[in-house]
NULUMMAR-57753 format. One line per field, with one value per residue (C-alpha): x, y, z; residue in three letters; residue number from 0. Coordinates in nm, 2 decimals. Example, Ala and Ser with C-alpha at 12.3 -4.5 7.8 and 13.67 -1.06 7.14 Angstrom:
# residues 2
u	c(1.23	1.37)
v	c(-0.45	-0.11)
w	c(0.78	0.71)
res	c(ALA	SER)
n	c(0	1)
//
This chain:
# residues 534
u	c(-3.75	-3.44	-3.35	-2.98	-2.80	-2.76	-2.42	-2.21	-1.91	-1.61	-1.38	-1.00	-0.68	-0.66	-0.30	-0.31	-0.56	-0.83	-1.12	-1.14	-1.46	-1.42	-1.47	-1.29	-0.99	-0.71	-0.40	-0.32	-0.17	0.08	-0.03	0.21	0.22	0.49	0.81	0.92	1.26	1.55	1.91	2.08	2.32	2.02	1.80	2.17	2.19	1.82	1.81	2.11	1.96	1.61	1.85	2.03	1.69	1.56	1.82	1.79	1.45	1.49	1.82	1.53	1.30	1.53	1.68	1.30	1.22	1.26	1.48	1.19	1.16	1.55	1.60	1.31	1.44	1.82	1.70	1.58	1.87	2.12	1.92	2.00	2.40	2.35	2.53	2.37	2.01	2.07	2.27	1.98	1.82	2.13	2.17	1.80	1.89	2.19	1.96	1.77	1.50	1.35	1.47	1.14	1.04	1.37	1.40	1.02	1.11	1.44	1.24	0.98	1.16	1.30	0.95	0.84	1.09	1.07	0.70	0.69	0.92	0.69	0.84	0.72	1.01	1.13	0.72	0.79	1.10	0.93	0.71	1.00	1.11	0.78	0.83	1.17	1.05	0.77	0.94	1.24	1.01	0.79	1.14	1.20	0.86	0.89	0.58	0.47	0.19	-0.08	0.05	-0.28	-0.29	-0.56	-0.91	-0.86	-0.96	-0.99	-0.99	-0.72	-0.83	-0.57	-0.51	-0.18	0.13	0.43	0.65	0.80	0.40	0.34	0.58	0.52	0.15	0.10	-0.09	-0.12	-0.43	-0.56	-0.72	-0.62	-0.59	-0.79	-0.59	-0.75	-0.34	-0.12	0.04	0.06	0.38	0.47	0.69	0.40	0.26	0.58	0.59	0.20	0.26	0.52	0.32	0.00	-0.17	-0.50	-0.47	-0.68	-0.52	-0.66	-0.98	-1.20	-1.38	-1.27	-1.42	-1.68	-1.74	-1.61	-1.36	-1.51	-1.82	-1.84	-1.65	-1.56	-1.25	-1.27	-0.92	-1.02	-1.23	-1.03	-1.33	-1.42	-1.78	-1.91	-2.21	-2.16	-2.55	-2.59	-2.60	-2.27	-2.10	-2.23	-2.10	-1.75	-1.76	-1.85	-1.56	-1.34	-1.43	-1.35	-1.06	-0.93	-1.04	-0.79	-0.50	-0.56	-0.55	-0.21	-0.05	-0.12	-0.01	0.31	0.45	0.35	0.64	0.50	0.34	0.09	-0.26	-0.01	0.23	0.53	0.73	0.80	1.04	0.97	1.21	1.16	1.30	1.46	1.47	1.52	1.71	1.55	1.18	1.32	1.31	0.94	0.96	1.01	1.23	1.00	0.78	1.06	1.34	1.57	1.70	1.66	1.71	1.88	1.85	2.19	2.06	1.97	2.33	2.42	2.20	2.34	2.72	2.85	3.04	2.98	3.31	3.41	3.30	3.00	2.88	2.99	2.78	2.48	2.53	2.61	2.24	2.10	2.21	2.20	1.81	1.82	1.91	2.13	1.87	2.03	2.07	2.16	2.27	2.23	2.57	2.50	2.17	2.24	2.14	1.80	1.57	1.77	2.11	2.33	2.59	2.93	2.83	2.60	2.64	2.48	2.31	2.25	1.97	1.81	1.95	1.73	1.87	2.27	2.52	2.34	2.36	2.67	2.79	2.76	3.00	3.23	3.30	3.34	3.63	3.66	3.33	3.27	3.56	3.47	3.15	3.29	3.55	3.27	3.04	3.32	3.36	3.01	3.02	3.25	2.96	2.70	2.55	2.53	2.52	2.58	2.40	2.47	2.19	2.16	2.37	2.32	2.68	2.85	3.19	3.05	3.02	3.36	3.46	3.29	3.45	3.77	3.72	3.56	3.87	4.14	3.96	3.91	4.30	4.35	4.20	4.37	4.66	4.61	4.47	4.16	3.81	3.62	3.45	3.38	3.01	2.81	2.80	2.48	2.32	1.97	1.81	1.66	1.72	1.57	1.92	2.04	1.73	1.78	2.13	2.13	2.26	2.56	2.65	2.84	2.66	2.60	2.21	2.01	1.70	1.46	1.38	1.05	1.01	1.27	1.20	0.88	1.00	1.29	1.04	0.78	0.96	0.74	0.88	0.76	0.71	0.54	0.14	0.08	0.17	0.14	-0.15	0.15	0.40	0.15	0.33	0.14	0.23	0.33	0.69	0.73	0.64	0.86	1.15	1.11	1.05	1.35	1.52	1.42	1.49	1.86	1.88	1.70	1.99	2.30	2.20	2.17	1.85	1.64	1.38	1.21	1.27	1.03	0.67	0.55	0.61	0.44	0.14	-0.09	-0.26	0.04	0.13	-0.02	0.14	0.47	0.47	0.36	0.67	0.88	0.99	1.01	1.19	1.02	1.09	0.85	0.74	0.79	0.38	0.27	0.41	0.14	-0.10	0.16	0.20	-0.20	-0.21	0.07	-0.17	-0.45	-0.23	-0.23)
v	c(11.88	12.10	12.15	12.10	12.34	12.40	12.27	12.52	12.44	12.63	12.65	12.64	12.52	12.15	12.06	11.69	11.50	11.26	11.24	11.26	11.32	11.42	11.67	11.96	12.05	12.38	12.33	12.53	12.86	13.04	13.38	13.59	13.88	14.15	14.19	14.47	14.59	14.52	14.57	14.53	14.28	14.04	14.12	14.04	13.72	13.63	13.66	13.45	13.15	13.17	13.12	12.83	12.68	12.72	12.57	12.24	12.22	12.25	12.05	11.75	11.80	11.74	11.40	11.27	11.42	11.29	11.41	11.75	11.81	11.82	12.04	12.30	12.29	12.34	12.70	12.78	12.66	12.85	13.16	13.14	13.16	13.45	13.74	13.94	13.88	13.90	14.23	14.45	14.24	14.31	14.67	14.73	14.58	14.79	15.10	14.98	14.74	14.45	14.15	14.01	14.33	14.39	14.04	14.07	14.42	14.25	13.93	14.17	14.35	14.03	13.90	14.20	14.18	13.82	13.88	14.15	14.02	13.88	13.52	13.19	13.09	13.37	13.36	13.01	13.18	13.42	13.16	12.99	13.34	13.32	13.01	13.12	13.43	13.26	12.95	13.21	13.40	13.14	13.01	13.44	13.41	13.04	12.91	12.58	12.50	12.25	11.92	11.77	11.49	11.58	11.39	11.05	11.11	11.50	11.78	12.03	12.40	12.69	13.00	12.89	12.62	12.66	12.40	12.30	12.33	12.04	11.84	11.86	11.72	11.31	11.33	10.95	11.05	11.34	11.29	11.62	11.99	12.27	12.65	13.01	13.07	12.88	12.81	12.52	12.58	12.61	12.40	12.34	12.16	11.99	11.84	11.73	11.53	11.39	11.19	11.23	11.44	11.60	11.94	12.25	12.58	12.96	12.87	13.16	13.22	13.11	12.80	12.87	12.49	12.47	12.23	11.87	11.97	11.73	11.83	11.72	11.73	11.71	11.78	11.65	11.94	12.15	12.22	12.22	12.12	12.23	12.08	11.80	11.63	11.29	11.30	11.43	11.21	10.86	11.02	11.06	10.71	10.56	10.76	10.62	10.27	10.29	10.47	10.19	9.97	10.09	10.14	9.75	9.69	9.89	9.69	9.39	9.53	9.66	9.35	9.20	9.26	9.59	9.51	9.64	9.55	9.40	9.23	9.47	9.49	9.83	9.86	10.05	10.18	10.40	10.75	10.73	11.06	10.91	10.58	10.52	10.51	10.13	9.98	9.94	9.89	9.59	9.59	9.29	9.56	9.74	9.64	9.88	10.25	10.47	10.79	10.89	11.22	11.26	11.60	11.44	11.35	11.74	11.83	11.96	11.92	12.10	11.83	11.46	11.27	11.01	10.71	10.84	10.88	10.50	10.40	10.48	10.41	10.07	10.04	10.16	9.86	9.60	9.66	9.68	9.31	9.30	9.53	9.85	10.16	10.50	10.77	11.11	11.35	11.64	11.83	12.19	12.53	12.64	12.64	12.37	12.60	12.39	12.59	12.63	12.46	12.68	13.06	13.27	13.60	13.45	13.72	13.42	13.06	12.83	12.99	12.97	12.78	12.46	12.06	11.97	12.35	12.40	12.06	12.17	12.46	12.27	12.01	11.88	11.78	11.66	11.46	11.32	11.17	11.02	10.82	10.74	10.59	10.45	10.24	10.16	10.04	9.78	9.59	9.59	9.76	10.15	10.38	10.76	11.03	11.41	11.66	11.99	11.92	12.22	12.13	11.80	11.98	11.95	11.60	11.57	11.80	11.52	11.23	11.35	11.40	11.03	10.92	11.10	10.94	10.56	10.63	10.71	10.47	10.18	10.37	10.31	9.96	10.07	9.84	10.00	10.02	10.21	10.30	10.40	10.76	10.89	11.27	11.40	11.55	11.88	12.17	12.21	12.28	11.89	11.77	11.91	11.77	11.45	11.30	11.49	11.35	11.06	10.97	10.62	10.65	10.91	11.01	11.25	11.47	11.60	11.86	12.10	12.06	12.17	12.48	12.57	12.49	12.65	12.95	12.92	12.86	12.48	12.71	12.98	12.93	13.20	13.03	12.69	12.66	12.74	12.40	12.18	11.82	11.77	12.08	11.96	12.14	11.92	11.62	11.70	11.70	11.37	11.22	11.41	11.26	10.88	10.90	11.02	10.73	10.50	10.54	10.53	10.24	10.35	10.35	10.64	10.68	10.94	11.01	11.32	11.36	11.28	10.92	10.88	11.07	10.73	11.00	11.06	10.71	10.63	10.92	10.83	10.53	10.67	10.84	10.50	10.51	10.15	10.27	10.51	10.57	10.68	10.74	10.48	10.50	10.50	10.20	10.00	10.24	10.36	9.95	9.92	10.21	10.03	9.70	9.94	10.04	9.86)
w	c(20.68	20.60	20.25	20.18	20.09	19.71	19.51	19.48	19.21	19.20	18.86	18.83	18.65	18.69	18.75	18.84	18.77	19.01	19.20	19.55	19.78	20.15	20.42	20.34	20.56	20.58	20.73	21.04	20.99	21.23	21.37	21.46	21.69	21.63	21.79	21.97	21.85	22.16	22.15	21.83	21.90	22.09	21.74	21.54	21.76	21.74	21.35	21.34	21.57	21.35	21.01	21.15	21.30	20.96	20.81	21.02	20.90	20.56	20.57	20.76	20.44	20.21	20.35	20.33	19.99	19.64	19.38	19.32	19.65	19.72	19.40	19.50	19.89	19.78	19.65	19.98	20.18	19.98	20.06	20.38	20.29	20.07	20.22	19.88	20.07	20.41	20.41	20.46	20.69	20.97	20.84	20.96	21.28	21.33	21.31	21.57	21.35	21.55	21.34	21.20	21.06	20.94	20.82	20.63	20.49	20.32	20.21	20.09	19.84	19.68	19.68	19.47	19.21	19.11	19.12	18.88	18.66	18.43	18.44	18.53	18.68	18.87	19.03	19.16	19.29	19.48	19.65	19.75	19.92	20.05	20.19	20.33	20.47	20.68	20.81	20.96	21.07	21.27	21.36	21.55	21.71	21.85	21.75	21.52	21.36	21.49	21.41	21.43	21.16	20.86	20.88	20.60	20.28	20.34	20.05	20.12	20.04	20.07	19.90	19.83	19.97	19.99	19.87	20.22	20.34	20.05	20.18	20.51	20.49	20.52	20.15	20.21	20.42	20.18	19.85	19.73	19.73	19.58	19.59	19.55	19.44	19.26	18.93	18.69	18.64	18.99	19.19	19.40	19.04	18.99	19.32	19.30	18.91	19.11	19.32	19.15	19.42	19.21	19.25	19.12	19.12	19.07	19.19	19.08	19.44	19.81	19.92	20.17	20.31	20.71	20.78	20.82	20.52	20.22	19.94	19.62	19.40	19.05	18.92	18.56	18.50	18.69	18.98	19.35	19.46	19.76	19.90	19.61	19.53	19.56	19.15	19.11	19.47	19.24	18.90	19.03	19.22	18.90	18.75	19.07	19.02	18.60	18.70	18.95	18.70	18.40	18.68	18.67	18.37	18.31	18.57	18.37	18.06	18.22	18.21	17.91	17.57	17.39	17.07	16.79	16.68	16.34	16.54	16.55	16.84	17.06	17.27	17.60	17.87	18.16	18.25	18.61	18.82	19.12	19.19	19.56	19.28	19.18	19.49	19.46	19.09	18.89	18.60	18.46	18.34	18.06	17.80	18.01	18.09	17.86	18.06	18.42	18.48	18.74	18.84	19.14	19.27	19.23	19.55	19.84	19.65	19.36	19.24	19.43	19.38	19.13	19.35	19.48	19.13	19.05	19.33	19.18	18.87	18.97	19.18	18.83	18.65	18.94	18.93	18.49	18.54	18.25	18.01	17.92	18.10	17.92	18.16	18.04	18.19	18.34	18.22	18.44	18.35	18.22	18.50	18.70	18.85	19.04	19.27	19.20	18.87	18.67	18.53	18.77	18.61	18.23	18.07	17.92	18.08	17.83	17.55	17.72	17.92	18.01	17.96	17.72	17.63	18.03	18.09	17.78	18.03	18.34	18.20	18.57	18.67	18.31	18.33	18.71	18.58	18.29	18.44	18.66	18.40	18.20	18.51	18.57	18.18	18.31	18.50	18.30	17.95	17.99	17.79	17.80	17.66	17.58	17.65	17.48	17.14	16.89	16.64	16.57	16.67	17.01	17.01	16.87	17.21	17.44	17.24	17.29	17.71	17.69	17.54	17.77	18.04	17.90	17.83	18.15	18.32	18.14	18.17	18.58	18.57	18.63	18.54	18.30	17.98	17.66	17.67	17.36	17.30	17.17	17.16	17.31	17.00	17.17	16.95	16.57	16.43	16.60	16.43	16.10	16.10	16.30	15.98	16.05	16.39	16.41	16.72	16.81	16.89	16.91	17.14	17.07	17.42	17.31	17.57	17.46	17.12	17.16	17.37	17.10	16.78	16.88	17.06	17.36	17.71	17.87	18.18	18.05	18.08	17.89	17.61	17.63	17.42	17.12	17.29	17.11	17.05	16.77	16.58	16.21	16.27	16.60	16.43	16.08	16.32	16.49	16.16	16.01	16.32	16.25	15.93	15.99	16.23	16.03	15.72	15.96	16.13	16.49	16.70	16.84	17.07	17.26	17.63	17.64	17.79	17.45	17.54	17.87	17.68	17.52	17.35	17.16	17.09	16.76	16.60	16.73	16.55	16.24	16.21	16.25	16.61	16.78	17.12	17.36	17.70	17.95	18.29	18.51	18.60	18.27	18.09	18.12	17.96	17.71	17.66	17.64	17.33	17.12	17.15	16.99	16.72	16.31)
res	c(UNK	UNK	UNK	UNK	UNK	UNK	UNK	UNK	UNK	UNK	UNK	UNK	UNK	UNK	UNK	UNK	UNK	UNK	UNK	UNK	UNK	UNK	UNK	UNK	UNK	UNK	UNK	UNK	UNK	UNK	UNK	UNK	UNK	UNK	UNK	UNK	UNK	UNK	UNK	UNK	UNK	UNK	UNK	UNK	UNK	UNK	UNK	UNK	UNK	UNK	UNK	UNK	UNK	UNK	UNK	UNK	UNK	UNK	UNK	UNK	UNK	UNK	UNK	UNK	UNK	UNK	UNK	UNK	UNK	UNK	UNK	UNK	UNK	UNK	UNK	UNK	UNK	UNK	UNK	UNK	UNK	UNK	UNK	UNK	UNK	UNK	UNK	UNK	UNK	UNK	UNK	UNK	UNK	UNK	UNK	UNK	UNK	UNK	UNK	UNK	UNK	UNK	UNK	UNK	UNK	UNK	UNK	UNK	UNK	UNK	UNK	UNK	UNK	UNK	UNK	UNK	UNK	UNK	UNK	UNK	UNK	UNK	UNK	UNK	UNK	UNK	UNK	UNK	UNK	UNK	UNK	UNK	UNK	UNK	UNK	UNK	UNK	UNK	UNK	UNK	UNK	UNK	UNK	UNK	UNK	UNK	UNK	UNK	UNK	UNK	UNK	UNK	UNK	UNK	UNK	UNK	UNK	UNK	UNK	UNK	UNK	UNK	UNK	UNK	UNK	UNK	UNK	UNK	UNK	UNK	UNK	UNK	UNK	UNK	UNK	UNK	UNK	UNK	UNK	UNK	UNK	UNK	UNK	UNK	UNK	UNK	UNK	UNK	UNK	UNK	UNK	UNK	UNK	UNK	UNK	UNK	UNK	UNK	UNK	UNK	UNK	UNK	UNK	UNK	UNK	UNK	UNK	UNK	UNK	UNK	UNK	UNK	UNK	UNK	UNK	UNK	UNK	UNK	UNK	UNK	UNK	UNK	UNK	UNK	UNK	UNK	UNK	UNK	UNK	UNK	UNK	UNK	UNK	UNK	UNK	UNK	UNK	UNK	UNK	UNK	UNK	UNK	UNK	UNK	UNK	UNK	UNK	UNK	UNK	UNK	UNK	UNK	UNK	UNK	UNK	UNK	UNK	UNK	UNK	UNK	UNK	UNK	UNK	UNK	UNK	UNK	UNK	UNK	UNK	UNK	UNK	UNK	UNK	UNK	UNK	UNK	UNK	UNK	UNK	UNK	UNK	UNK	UNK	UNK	UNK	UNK	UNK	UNK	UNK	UNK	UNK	UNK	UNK	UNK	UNK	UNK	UNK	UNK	UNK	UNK	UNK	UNK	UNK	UNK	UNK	UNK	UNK	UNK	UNK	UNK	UNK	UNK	UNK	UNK	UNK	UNK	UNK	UNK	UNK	UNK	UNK	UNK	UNK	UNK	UNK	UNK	UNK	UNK	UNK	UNK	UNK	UNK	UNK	UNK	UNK	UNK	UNK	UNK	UNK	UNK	UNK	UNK	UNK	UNK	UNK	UNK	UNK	UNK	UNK	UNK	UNK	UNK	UNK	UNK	UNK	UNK	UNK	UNK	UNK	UNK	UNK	UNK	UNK	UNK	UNK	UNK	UNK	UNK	UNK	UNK	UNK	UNK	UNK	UNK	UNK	UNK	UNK	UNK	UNK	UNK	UNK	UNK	UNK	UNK	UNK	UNK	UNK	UNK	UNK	UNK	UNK	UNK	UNK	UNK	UNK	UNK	UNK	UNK	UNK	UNK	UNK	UNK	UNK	UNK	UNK	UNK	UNK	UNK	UNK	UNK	UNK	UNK	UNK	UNK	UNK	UNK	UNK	UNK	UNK	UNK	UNK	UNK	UNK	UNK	UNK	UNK	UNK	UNK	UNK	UNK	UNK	UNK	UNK	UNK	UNK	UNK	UNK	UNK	UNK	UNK	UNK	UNK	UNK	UNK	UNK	UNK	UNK	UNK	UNK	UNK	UNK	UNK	UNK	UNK	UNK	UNK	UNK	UNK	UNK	UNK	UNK	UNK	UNK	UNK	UNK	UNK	UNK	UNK	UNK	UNK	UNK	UNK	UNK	UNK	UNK	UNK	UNK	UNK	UNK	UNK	UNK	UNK	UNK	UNK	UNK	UNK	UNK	UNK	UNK	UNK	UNK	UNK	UNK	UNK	UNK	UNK	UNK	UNK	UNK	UNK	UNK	UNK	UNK	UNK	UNK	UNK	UNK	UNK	UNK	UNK	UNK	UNK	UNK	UNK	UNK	UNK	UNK	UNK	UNK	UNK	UNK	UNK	UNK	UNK	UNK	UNK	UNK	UNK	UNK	UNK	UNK	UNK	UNK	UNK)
n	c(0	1	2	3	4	5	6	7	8	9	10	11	12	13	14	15	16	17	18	19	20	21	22	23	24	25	26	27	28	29	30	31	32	33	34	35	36	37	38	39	40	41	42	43	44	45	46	47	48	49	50	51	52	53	54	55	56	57	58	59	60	61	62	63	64	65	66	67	68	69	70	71	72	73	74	75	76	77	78	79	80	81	82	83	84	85	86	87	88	89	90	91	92	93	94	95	96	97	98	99	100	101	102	103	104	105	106	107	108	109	110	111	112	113	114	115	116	117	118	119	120	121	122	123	124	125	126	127	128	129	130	131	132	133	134	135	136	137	138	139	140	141	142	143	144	145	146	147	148	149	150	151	152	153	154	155	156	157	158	159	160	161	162	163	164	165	166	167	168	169	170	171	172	173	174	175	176	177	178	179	180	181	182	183	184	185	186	187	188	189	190	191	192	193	194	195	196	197	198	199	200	201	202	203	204	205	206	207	208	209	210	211	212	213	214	215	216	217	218	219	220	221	222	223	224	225	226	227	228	229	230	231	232	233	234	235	236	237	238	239	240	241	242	243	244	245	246	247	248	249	250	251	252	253	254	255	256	257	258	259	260	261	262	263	264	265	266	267	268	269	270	271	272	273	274	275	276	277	278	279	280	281	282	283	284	285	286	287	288	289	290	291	292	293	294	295	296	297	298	299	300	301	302	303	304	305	306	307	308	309	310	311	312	313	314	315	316	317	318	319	320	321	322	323	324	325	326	327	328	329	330	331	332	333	334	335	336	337	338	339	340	341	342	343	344	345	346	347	348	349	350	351	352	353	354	355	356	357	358	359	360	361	362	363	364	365	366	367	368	369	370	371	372	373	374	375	376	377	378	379	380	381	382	383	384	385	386	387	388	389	390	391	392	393	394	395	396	397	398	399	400	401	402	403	404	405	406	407	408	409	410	411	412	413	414	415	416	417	418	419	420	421	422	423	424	425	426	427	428	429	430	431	432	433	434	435	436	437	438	439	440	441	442	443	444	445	446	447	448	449	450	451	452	453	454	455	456	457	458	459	460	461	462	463	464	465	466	467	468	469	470	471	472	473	474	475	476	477	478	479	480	481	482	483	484	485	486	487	488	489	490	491	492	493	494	495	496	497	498	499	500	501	502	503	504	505	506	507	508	509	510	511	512	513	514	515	516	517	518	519	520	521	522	523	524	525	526	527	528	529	530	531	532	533)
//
């Protein structure tokens, strides 16, 4: 009798997590042979057909992505329009350069210096040159790769993806995806969480398993099994099985009122990122809105008009059903540039132009999507929110652009509303002073609180063992926030991670917080954790 073959388990980061068990699999890989260099202008004219095929693909991505995908792809696709990056691809080809080398050798160089710049995001930047740099060239040599479908169930294993590679694969048929490369902070990562792929990254040694072996993933611990015994293949089915069990669970609770162990009710609202999420979700399940990130209507348009914006806004609280929805204005800058919109060129963008001081700047797409929400206020109970609010006298700016254009409206007959105006409490110094605002709610955004109090970028992994939500100076600034609320009468909640996190619950609620608003996904287990709570 043959012995098998030993386990062999491979460590990593793990990004997402799960369990998934199943032959192993690697997507197909282009090879490409070189090009010999021709006459200029047929290399000019060859490079120009492989941008504008390239472009058409990215352009079909997009329209099937979500809201992350659109957002990471949108890089790419300006790329291909910036005159600053393909200079020296056409000078090379003018000197007689054959265009792929000349367009790798211009690629290249850009893919160095994000790289060895030290930064999180400019590394995910230079994958999605990576990305760029592949998918023209495959487009030069006319060659795909295999289209065959991945075996059901399969592990994928890759030294990296790309983030147009992600999308591209039917992960409805894959359990997950183990990487030699990667980051956790990469969009790769973003895109993953997203649609709660498991996924290990910077695995410590290249899978050796051939495609079709039995693998395991075990993104919780941040490992892949090769050869997986039948010990560790029951362990993780048992984990499967309690897994599927809680998801049950949840989904009951989801739609049961929030309340504690003592009787004391919560409210709980979800975060929207994507309006085309609710048409598979029931609004049964939350007490409303309480964020819409409108990042997502800024995609492939600087600045989407006044009734495009309405439109949406309107979906948002046809499906609320009557429950409110806040809408948070434009949230640009930071790590999220929008073109034509943003500052290009900031030394430090999380620490510059971005959310409200960035709108205060742009008075006409400010003023666009306020007349917009004023006359979404007009059908139903919306709210609007102000992200990235350092000074009262930046309120005070916004109040007075909400009230030119309520003026204005009435002034032309126009159906509208005056929504609530309340502030995202994001920075230390809003915190310290939300007493100070004459804002008429306030909600805590948890994630760049953390970043700003702690002094330690949210995409930085290098030091994310410092973003720790449960730092005392993090939590003195919630409470200092609830407390302001608490003695002008006006509500606040928490929109950040910290409320999809039930880990993070209890101590939430300690600090006198009755509205939180999480992920979509997790409101049943976040609902589940205030039941276990006195």
């Amino acid at each position: 009798m043959t012995a098998e073959p030993p386990e062999r388990v491979i460590r990593g980061a793990g990004v997402v997590g799960g369990v998934a068990v199943g032959p192993a699999w690697r997507p197909a890989v282009v090879a490409r042979s070189a090009r010999e260099a021709g006459d200029p202008a047929a290399e000019d004219a060859a490079l120009r057909a492989a941008l504008a095929a390239a472009g058409g693909q990215l352009a079909a991505l997009m329209a099937a992505a979500d809201a992350d995908g659109a957002e990471i792809l949108e890089f790419q696709a300006m790329l291909l329009e910036d005159d600053d990056l393909l200079a020296p691809a056409f000078a090379s080809i003018a000197q007689g350069g054959a265009a792929d080398a000349a367009w790798s050798g211009a690629l290249d160089a850009e893919i160095a210096a994000y790289s060895d710049a030290g930064d999180a995001v400019l590394a995910a930047r230079a994958t999605d040159l990576r990305d760029l740099r592949d998918r023209v060239l495959a487009c030069l040599s006319g060659e795909a790769a295999a289209a065959a479908p991945p075996p059901e169930g399969a592990v994928a294993l890759a030294g990296d993806l790309t983030p147009s590679a992600f999308l591209a694969l039917d992960w409805s048929r894959l359990g997950g995806a183990a990487l030699t490369g990667g980051a956790a902070a990469g969009h790769v990562a973003i895109l993953a969480r997203a649609r709660g792929v498991p996924l290990v990254v910077g695995l410590t040694a290249a899978p050796q398993a051939p495609d079709g072996a039995l693998v395991a993933l075990d993104a919780d611990a941040g490992a892949l099994i090769e050869n997986p015994s039948a010990e560790t293949r029951a362990a993780l089915a048992a984990r499967t099985a309690a897994g599927a069990a809680e998801r049950a669970q949840d989904a009951a609770a989801a739609r049961r009122p929030a309340r504690t162990a003592g009787g004391a009710a919560v409210r709980v609202l979800v975060n929207v990122d994507d309006p085309a999420l609710l048409d598979a979700l029931s609004p049964q399940i939350c007490d409303g809105v309480g964020l819409t990130r409108t990042e997502f209507l800024f995609h492939g348009a600087a600045a989407p008009g006044e009734d495009a914006q309405l439109a949406v806004y309107a979906r948002i609280l046809a499906w609320a059903q009557g429950r409110p929805v806040t809408i948070r204005t434009l949230d640009a800058g930071g790590d999220k540039p929008i073109p034509g919109v943003t500052i290009d060129g900031e030394s430090n963008p999380f620490l510059g132009l971005r959310g409200l001081r960035l709108s205060l700047r742009r008075p006409e797409v400010f003023r666009t999507q306020l007349r917009a929400l004023a006359r979404a206020a007009a059908l139903g109970p919306l709210k609007i929110m102000l992200p990235m609010v350092t000074i009262p006298q930046e309120l005070e700016q916004a109040r007075a652009h909400l009230d030119a254009v309520c003026a204005g409206l009435a002034a032309h007959g126009v159906a509208h509303a005056r929504p609530a105006l309340g502030i995202m409490i994001e920075t230390p110094a809003a915190a310290l002073t939300a007493a100070d605002f004459d804002a008429d709610f306030y909600s805590i955004g948890s994630n760049d609180l953390i970043q700003y109090a702690m002094a330690a970028a949210r995409d930085n992994p290098a030091v994310a063992h410092l973003a720790d939500p449960r730092n005392p100076a993090v939590l003195a600034l919630i409470g200092r926030t609830v407390e302001a609320g608490r003695a002008r009468g006006v509500e606040v909640s928490l929109c950040g991670d910290m409320a999809s996190s039930p880990a993070l619950i209890g101590a939430l609620l300690d600090l006198g917080l009755e509205t939180l608003s999480c992920a979509p996904a997790q409101v049943g287990a976040v609902k589940r954790e205030i039941g276990r709570v006195r």
